[in-house]
N, CA, C and O atoms as a CHARMM CRD file, in Angstrom:
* protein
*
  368
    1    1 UNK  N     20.18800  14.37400 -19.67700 PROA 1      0.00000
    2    1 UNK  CA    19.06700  13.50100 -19.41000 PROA 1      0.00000
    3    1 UNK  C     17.78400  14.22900 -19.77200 PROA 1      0.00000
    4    1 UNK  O     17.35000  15.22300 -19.19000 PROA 1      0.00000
    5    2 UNK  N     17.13800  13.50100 -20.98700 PROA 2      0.00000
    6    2 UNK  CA    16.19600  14.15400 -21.27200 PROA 2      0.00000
    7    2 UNK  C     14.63400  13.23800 -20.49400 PROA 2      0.00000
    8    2 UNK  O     14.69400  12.02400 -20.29900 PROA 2      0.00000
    9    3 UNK  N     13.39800  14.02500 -20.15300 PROA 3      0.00000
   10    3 UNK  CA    12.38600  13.67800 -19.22700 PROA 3      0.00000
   11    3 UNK  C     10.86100  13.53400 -20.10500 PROA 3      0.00000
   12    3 UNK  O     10.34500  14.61100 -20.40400 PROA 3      0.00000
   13    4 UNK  N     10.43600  12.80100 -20.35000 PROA 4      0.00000
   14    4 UNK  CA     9.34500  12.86800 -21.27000 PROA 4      0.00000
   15    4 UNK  C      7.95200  12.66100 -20.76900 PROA 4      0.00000
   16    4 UNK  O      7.73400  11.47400 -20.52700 PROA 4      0.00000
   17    5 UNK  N      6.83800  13.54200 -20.51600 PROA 5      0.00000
   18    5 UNK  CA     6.11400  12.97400 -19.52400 PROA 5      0.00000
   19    5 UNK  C      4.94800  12.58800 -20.64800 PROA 5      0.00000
   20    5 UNK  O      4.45200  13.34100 -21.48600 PROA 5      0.00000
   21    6 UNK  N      4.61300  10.92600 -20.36000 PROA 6      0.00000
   22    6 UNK  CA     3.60100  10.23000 -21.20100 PROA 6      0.00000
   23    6 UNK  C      3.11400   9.36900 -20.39700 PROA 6      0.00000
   24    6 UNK  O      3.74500   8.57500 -19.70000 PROA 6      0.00000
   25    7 UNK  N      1.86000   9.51900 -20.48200 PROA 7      0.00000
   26    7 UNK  CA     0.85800   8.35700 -19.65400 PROA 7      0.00000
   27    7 UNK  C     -0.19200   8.13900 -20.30600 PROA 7      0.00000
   28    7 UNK  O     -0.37800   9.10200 -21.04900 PROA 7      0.00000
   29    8 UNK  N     -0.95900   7.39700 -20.41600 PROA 8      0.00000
   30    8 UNK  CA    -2.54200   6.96100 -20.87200 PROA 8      0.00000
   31    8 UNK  C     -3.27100   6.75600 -19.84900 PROA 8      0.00000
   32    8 UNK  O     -2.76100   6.50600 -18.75700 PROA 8      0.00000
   33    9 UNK  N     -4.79600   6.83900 -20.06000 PROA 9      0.00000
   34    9 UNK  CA    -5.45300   6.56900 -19.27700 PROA 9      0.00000
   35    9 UNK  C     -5.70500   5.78500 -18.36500 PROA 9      0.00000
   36    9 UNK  O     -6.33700   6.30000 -17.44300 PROA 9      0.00000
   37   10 UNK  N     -5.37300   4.35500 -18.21200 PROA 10     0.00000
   38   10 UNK  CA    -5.22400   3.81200 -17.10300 PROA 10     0.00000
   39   10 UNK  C     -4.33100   3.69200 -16.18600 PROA 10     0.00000
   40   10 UNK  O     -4.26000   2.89600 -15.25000 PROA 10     0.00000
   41   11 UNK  N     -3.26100   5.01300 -16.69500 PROA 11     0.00000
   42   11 UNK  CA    -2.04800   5.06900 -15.51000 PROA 11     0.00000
   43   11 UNK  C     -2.57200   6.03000 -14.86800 PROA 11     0.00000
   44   11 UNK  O     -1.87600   6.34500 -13.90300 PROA 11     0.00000
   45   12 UNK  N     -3.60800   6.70700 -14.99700 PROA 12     0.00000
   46   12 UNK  CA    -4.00300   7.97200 -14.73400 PROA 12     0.00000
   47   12 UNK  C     -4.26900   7.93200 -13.11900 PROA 12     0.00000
   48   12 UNK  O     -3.80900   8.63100 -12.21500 PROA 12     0.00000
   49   13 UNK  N     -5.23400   6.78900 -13.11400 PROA 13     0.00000
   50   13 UNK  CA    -5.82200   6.62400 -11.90600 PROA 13     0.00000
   51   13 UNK  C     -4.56000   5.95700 -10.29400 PROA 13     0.00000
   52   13 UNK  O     -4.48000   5.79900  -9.07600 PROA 13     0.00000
   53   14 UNK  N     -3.96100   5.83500 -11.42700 PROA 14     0.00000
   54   14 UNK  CA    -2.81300   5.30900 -10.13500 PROA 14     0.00000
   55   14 UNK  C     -1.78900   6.01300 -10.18000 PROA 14     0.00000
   56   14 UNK  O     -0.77400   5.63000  -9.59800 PROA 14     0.00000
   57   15 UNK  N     -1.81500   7.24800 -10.90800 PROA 15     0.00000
   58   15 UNK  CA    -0.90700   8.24200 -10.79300 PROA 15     0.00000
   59   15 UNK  C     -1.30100   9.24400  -9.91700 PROA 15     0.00000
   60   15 UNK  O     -0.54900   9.73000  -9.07200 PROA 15     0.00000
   61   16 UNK  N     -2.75500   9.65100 -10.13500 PROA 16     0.00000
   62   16 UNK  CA    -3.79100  10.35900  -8.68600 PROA 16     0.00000
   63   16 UNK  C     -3.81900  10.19800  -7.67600 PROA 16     0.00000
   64   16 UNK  O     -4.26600  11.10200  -6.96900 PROA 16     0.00000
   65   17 UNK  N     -3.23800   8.65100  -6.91900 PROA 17     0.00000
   66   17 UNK  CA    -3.18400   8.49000  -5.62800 PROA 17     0.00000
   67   17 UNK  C     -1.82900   9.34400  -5.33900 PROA 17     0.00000
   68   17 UNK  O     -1.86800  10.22800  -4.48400 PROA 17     0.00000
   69   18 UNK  N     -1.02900   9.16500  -5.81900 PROA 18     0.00000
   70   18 UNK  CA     0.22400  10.27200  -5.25700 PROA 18     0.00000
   71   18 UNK  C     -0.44000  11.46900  -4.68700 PROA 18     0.00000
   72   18 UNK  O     -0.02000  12.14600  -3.74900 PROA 18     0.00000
   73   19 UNK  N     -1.46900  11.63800  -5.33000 PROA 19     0.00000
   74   19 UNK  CA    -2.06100  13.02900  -4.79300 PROA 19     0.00000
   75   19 UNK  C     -2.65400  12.73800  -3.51200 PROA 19     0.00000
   76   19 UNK  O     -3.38200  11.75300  -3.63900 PROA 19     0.00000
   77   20 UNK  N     -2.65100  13.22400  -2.20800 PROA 20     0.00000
   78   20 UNK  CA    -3.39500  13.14700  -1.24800 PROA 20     0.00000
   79   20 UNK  C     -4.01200  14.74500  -0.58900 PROA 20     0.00000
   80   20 UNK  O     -4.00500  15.93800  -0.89400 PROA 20     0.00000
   81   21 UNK  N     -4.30200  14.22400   0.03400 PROA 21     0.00000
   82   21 UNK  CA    -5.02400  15.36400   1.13500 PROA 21     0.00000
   83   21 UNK  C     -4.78400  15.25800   2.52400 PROA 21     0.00000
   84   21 UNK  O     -5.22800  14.27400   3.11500 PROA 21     0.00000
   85   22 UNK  N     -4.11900  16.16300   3.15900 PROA 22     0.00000
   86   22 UNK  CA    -4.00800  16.20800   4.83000 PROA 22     0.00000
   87   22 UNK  C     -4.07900  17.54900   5.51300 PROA 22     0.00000
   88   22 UNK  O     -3.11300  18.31100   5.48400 PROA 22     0.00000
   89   23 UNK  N     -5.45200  17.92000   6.26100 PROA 23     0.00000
   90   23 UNK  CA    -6.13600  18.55400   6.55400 PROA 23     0.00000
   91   23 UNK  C     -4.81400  19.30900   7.78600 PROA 23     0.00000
   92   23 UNK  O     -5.29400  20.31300   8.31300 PROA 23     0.00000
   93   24 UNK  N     -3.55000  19.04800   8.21500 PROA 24     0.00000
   94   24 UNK  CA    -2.96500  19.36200   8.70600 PROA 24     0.00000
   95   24 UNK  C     -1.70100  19.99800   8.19400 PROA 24     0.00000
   96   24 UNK  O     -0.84200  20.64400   8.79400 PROA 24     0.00000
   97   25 UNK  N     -1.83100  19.57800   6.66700 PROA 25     0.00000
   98   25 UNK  CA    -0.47400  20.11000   5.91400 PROA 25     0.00000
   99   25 UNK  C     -1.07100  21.45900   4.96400 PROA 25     0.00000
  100   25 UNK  O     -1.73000  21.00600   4.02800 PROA 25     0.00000
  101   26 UNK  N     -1.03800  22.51800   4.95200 PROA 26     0.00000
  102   26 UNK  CA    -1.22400  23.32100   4.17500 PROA 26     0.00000
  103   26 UNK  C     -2.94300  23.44800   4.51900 PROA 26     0.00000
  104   26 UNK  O     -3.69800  23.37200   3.55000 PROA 26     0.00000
  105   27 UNK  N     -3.28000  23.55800   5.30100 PROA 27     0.00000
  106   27 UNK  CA    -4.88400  23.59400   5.62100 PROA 27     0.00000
  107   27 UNK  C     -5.17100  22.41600   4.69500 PROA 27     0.00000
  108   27 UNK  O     -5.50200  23.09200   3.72000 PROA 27     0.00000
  109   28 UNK  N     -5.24500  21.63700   4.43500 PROA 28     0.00000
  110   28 UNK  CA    -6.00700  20.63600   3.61900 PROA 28     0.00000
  111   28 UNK  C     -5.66100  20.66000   1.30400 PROA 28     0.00000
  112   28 UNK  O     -6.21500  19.90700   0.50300 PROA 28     0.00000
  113   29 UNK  N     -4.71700  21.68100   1.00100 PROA 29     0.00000
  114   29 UNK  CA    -4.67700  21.66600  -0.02000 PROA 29     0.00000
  115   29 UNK  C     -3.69800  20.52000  -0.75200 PROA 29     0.00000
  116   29 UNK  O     -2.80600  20.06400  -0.03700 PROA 29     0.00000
  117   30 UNK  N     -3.78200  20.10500  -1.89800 PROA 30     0.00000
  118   30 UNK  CA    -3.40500  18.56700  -2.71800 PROA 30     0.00000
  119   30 UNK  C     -1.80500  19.01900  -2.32100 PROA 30     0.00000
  120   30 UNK  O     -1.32000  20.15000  -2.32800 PROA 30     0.00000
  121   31 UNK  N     -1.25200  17.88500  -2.01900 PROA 31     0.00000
  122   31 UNK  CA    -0.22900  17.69400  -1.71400 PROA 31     0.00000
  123   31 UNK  C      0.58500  16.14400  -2.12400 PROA 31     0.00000
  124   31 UNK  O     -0.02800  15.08100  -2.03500 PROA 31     0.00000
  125   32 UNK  N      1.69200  16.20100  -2.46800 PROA 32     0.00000
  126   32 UNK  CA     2.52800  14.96900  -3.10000 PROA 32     0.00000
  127   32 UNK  C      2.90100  13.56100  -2.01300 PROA 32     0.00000
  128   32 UNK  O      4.09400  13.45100  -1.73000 PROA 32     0.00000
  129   33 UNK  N      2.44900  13.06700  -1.73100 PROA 33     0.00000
  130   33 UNK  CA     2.20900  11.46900  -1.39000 PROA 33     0.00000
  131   33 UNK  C      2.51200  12.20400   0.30700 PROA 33     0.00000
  132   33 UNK  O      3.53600  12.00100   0.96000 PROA 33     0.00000
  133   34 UNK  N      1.42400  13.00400   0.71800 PROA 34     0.00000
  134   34 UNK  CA     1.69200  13.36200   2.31100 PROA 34     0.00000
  135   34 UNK  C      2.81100  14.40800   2.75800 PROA 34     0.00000
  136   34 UNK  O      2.75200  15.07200   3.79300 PROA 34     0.00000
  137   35 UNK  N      3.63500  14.44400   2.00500 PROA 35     0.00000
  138   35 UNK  CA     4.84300  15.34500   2.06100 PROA 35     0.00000
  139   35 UNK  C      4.60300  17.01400   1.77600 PROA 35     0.00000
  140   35 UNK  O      3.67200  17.52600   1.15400 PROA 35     0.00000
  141   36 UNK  N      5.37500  17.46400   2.21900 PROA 36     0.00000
  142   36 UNK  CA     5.10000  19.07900   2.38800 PROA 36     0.00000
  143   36 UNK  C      5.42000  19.46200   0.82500 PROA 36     0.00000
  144   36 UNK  O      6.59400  19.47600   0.45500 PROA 36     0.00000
  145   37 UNK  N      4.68400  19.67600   0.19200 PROA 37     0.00000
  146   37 UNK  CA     5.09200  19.58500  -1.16400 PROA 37     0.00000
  147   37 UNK  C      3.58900  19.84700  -1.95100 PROA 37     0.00000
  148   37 UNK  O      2.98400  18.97900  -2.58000 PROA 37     0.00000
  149   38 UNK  N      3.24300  20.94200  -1.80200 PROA 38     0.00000
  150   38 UNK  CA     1.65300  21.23700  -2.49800 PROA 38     0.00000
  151   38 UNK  C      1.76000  20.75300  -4.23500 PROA 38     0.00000
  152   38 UNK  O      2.79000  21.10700  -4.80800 PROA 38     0.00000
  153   39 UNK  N      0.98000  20.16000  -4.84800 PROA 39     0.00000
  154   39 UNK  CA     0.36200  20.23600  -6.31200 PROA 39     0.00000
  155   39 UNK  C      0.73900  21.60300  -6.92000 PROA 39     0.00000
  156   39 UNK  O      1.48600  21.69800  -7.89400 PROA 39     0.00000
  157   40 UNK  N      0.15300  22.70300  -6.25800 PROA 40     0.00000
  158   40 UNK  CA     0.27300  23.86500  -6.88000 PROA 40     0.00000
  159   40 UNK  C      1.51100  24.66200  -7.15500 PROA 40     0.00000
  160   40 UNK  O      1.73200  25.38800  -8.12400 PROA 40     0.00000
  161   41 UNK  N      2.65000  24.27000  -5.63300 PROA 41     0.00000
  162   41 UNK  CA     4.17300  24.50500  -6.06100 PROA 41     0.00000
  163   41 UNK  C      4.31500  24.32700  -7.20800 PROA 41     0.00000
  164   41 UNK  O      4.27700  25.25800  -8.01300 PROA 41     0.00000
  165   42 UNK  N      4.52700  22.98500  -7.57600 PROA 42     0.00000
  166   42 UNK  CA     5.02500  22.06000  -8.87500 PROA 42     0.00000
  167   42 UNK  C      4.45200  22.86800 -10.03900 PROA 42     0.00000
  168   42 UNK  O      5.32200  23.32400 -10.78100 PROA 42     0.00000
  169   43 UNK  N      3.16700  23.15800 -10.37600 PROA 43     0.00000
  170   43 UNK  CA     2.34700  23.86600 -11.58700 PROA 43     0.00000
  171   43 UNK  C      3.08100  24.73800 -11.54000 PROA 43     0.00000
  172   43 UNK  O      3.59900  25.08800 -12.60000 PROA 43     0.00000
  173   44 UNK  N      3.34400  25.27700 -10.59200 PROA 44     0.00000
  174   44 UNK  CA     3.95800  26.94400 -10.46300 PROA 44     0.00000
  175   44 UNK  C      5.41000  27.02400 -11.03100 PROA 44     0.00000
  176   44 UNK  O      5.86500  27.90700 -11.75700 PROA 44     0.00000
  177   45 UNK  N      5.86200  26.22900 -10.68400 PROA 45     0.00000
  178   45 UNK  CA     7.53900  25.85800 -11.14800 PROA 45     0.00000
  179   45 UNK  C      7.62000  25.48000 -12.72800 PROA 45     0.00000
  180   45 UNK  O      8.48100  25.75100 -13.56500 PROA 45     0.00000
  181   46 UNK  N      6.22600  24.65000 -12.83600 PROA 46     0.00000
  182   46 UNK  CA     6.48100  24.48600 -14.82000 PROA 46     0.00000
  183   46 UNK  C      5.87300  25.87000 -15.18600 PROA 46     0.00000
  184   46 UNK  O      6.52100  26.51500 -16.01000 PROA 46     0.00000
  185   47 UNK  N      4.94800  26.32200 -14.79600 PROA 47     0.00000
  186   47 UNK  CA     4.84200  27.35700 -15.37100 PROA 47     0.00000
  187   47 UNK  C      5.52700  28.79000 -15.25100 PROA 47     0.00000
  188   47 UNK  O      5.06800  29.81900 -15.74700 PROA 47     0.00000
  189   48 UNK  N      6.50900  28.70100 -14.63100 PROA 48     0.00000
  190   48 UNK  CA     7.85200  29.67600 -14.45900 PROA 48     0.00000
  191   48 UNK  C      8.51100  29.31500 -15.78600 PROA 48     0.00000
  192   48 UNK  O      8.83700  30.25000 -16.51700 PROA 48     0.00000
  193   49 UNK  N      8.77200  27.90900 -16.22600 PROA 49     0.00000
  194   49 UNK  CA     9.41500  27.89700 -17.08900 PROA 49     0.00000
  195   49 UNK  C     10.94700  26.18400 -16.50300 PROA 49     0.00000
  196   49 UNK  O     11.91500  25.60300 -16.99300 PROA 49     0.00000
  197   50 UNK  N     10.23000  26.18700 -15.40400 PROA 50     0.00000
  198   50 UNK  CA    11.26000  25.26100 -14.95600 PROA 50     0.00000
  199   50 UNK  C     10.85200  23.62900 -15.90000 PROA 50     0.00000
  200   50 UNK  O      9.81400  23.27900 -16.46000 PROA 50     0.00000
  201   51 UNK  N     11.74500  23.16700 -15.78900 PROA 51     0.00000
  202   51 UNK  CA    11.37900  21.69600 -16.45800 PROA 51     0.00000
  203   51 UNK  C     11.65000  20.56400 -15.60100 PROA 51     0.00000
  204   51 UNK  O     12.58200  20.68400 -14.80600 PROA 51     0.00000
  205   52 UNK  N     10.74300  19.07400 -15.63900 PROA 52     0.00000
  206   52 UNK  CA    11.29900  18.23500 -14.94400 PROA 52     0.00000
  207   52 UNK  C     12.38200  17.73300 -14.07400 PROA 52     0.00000
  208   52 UNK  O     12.41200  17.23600 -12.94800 PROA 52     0.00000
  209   53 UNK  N     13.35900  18.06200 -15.07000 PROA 53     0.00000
  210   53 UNK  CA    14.31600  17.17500 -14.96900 PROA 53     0.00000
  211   53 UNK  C     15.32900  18.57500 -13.55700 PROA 53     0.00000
  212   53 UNK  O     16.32000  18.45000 -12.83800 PROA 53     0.00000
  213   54 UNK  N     14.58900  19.43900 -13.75200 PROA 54     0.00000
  214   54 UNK  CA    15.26300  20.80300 -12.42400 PROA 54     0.00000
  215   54 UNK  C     14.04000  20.33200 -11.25900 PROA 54     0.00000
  216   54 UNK  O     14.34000  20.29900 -10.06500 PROA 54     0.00000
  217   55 UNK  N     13.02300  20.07300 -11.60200 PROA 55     0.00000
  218   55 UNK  CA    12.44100  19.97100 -10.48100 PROA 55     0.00000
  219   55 UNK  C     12.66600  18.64700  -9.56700 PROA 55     0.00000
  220   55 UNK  O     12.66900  18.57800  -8.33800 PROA 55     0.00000
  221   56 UNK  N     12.82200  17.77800 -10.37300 PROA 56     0.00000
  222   56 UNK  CA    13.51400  16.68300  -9.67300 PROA 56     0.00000
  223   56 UNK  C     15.05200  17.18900  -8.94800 PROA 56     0.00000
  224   56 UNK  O     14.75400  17.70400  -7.87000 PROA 56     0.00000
  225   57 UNK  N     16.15400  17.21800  -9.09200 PROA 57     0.00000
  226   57 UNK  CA    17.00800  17.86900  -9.17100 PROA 57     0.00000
  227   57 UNK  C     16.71100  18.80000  -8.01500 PROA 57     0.00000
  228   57 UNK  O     17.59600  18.79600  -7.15800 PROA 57     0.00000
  229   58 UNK  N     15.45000  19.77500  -7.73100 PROA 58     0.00000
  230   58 UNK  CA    15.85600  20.41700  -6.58500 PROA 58     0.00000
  231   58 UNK  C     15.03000  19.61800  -5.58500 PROA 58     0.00000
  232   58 UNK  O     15.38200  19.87000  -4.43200 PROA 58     0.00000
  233   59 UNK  N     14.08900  18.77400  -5.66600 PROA 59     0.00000
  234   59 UNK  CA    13.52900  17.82500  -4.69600 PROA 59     0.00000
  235   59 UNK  C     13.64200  16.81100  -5.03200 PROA 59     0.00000
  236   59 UNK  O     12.88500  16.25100  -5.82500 PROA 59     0.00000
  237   60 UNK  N     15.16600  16.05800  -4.21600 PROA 60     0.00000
  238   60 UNK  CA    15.37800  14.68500  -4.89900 PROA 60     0.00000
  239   60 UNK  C     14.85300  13.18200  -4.57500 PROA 60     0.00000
  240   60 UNK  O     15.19400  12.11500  -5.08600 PROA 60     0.00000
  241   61 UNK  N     13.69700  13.52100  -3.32300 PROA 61     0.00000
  242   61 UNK  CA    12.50100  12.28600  -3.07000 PROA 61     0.00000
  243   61 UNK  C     11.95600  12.26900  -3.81200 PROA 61     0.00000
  244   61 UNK  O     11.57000  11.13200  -4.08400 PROA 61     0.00000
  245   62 UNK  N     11.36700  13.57900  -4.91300 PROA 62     0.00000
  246   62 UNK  CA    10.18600  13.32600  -5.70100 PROA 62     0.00000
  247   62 UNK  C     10.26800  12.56900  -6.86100 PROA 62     0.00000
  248   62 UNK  O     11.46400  12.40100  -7.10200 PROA 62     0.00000
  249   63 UNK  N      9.78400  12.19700  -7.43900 PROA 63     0.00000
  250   63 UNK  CA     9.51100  10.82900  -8.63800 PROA 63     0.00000
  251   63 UNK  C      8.93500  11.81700 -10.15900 PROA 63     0.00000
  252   63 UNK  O      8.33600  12.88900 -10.07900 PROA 63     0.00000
  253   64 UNK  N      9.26500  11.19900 -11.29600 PROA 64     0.00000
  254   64 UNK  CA     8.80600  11.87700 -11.93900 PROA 64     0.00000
  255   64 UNK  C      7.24300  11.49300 -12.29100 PROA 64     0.00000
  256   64 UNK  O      6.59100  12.07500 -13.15700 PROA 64     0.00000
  257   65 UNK  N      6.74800  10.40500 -11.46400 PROA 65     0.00000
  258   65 UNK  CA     5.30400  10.28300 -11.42000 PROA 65     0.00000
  259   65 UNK  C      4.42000  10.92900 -10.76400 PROA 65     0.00000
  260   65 UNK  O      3.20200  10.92400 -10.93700 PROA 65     0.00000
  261   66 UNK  N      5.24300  11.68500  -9.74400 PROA 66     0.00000
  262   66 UNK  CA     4.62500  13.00400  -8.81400 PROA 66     0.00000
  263   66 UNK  C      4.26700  13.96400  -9.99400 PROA 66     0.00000
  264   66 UNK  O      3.10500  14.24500 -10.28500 PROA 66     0.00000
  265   67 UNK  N      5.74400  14.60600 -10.87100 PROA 67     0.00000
  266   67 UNK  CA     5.40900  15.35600 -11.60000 PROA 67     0.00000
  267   67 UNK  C      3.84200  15.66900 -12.57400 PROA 67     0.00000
  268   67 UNK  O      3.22400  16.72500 -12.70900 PROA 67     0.00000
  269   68 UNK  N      3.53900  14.21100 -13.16600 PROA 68     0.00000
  270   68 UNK  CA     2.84300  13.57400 -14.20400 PROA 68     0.00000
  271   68 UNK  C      1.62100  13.46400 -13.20400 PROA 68     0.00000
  272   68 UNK  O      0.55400  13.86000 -13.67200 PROA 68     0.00000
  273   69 UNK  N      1.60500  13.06500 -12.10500 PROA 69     0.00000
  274   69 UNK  CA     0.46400  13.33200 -11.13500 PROA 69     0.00000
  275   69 UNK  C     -0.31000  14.47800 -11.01300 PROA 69     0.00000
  276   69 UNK  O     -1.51800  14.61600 -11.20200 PROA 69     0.00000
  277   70 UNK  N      0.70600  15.44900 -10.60200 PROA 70     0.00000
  278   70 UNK  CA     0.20800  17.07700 -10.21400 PROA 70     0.00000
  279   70 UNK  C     -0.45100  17.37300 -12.07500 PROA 70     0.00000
  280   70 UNK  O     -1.51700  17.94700 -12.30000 PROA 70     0.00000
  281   71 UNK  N      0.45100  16.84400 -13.14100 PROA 71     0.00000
  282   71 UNK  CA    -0.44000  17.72000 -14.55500 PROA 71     0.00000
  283   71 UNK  C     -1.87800  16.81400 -14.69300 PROA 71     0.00000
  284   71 UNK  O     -2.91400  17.31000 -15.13400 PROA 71     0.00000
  285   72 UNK  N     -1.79000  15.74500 -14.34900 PROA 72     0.00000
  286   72 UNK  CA    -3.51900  14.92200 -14.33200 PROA 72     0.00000
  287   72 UNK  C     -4.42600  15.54200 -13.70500 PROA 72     0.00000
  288   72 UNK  O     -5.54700  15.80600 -14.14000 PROA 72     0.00000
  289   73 UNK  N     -3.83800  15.89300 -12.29200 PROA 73     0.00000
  290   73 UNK  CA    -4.67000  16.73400 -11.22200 PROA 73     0.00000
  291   73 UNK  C     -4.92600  17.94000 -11.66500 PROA 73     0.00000
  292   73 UNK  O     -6.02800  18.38800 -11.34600 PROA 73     0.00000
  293   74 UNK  N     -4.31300  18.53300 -12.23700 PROA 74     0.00000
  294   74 UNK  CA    -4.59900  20.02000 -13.06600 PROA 74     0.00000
  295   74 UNK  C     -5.48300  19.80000 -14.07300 PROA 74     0.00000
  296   74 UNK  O     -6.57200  20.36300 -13.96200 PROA 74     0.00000
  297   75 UNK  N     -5.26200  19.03600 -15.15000 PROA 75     0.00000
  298   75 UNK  CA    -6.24900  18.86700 -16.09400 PROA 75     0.00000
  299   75 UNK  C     -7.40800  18.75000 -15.39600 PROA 75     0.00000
  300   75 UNK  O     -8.12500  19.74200 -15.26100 PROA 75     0.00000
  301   76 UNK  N     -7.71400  17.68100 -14.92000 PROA 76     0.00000
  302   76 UNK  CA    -8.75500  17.32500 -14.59600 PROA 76     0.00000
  303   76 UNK  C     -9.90400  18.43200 -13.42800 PROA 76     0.00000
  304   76 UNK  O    -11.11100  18.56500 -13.63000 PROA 76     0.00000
  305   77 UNK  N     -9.31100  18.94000 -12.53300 PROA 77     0.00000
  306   77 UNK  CA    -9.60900  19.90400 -12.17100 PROA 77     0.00000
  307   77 UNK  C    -10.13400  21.37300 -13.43200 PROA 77     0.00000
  308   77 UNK  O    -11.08900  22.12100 -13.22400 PROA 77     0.00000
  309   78 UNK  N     -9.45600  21.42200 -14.33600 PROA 78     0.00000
  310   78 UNK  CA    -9.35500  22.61100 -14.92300 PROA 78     0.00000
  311   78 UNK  C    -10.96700  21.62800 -16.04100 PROA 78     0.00000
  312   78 UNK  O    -12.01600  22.11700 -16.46100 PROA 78     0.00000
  313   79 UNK  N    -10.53800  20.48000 -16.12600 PROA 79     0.00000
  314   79 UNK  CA   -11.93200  19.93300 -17.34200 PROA 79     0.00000
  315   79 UNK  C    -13.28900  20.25100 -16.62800 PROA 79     0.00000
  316   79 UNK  O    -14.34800  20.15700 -17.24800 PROA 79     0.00000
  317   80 UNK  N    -13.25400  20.51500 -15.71100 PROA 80     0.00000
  318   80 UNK  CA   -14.74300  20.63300 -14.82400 PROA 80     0.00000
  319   80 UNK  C    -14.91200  21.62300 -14.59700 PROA 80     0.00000
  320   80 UNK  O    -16.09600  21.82300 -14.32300 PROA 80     0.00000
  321   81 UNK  N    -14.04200  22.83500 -14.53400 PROA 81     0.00000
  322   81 UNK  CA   -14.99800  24.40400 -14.22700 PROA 81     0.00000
  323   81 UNK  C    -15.37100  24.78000 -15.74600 PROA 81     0.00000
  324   81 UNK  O    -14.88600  24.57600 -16.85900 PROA 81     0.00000
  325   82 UNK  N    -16.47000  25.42700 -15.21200 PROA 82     0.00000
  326   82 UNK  CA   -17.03600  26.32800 -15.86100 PROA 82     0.00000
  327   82 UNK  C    -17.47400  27.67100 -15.93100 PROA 82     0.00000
  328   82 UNK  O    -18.29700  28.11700 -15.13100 PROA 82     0.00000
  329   83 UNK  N    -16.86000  28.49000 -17.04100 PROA 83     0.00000
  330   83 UNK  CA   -16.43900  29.96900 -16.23800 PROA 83     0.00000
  331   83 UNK  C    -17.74300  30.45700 -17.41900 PROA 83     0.00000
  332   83 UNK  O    -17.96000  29.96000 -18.52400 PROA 83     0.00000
  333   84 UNK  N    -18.73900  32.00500 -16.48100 PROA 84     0.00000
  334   84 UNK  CA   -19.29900  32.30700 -17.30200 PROA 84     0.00000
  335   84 UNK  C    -18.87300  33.59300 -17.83200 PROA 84     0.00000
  336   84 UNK  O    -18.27200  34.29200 -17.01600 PROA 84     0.00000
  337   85 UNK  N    -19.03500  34.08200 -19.00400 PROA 85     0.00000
  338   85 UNK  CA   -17.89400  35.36400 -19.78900 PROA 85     0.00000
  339   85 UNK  C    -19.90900  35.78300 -19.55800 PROA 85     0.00000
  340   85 UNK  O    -20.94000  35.12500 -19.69400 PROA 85     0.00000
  341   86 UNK  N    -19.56800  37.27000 -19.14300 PROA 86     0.00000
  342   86 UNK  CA   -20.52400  38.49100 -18.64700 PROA 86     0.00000
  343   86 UNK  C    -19.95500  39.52300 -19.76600 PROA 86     0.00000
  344   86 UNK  O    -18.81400  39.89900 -19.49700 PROA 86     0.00000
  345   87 UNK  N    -20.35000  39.91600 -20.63500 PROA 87     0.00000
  346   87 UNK  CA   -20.31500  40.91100 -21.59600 PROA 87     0.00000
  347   87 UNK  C    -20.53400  42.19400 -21.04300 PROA 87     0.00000
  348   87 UNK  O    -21.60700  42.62000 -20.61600 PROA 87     0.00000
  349   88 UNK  N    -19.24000  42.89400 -21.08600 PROA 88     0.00000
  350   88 UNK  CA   -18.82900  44.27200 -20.36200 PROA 88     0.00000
  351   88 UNK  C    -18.88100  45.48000 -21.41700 PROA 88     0.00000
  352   88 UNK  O    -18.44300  45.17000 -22.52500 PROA 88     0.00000
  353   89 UNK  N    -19.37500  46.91400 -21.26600 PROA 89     0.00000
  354   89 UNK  CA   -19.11000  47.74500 -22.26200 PROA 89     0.00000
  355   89 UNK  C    -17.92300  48.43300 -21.61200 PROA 89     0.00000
  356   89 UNK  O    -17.63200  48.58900 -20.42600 PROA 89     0.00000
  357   90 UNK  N    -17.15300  48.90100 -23.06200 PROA 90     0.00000
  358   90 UNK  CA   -16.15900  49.13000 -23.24100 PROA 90     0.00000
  359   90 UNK  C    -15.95300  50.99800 -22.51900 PROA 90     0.00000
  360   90 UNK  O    -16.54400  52.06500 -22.68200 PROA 90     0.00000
  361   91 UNK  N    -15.21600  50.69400 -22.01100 PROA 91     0.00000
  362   91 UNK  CA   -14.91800  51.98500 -20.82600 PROA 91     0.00000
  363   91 UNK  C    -14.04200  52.90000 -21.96800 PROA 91     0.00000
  364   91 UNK  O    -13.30600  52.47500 -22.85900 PROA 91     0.00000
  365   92 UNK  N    -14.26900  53.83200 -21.74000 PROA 92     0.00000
  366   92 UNK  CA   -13.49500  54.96900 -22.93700 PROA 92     0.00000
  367   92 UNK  C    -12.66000  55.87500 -21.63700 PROA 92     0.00000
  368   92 UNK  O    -11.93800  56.83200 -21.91700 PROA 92     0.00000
């Protein structure tokens, strides 16, 4: 079973509500539709190298619109900082 994650922009916004916030679960950090299940797990797991179709597979409530949720929430988070590069001399 192969997992393909594709959305456009107006699924976007109704893929974000999966994302919530509860000031009692994890001190308040993004979490998957209320459930003990942080945003940042999930990033952490693709970026190990895990793929969908295992992460479903080891949490079998989650949806693969959770998945596709948490990468919107990342983008979008990541489109708004702004990092400033401070020019360092080179240490010998």
């Amino acid at each position: 079973m192969s997992i393909h994650l594709t959305f456009n922009a107006m699924d976007e916004h109704t893929l974000l509500k999966r994302i919530t916030v509860d000031p009692q679960i994890f001190n308040g950090k993004p979490i998957i539709r209320g459930r003990r299940l942080a945003v940042e797990h999930i990033l952490g797991m693709l970026a190990a190298g895990d793929n969908v179709e295992s992460i479903l597979i080891a949490y079998p409530w989650l949806k693969e619109e959770d998945v596709k949720a948490c990468l919107i929430y990342a983008r979008r988070i990541v489109g708004n900082e702004r990092i400033e590069i401070f020019p360092t001399a080179d240490v010998a």
